[in-house]
Kinemage of the C-alpha trace (Angstrom):
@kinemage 1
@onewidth
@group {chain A} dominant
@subgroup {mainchain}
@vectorlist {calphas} color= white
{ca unk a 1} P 132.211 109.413 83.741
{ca unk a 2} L 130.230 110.178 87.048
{ca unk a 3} L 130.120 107.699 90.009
{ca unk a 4} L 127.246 105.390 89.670
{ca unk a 5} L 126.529 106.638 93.406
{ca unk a 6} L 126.453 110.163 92.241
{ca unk a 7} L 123.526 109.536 89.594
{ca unk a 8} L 121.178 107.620 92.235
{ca unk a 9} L 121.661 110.592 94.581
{ca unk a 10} L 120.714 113.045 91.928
{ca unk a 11} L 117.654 110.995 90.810
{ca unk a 12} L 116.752 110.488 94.583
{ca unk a 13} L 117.266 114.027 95.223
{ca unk a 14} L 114.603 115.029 92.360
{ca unk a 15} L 112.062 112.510 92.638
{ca unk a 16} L 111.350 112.991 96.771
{ca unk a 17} L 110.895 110.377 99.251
{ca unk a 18} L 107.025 110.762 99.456
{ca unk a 19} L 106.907 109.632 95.771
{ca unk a 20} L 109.528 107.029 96.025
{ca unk a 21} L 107.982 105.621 99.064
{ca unk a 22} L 104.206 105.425 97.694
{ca unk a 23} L 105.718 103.704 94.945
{ca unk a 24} L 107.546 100.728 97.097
{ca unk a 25} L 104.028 100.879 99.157
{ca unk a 26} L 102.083 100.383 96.064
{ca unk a 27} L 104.199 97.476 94.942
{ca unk a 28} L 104.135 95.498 98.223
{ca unk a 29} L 100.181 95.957 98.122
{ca unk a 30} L 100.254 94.473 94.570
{ca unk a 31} L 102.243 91.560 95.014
{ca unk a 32} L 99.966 90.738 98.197
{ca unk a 33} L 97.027 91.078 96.190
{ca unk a 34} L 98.028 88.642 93.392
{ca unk a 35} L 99.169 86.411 96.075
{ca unk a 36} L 95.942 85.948 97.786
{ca unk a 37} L 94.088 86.221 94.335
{ca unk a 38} L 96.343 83.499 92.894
{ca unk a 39} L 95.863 80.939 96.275
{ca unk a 40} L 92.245 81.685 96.095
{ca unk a 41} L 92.804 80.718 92.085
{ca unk a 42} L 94.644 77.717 92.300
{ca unk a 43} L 92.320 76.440 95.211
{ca unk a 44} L 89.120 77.053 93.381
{ca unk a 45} L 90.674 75.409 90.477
{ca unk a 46} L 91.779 72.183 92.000
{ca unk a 47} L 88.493 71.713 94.126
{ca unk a 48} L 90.246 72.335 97.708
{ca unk a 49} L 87.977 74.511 99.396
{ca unk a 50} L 90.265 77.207 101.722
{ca unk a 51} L 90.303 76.390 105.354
């Protein structure tokens, strides 16, 4: 059996770093969306108005 390192190269090696890093971008912009989304949620639903 191949070396677990071995495999992650190959799949690095045929996906590209442009692809691999607009899909870590695209995460980080989701989870900051449903962040601020959720605060502005849970703020509007306990009556707090933001600051």
């Amino acid at each position: 059996m191949a070396k677990p390192g071995v495999a992650l190269h190959r799949w690095l090696q045929s996906h590209g770093l442009l692809a691999i890093s607009l899909g870590v971008l695209g995460v980080a912009i989701a989870l900051s969306l449903l962040l601020v989304v959720g605060g502005y949620f849970i703020a509007w639903f306990y009556g707090s108005p933001p600051a």
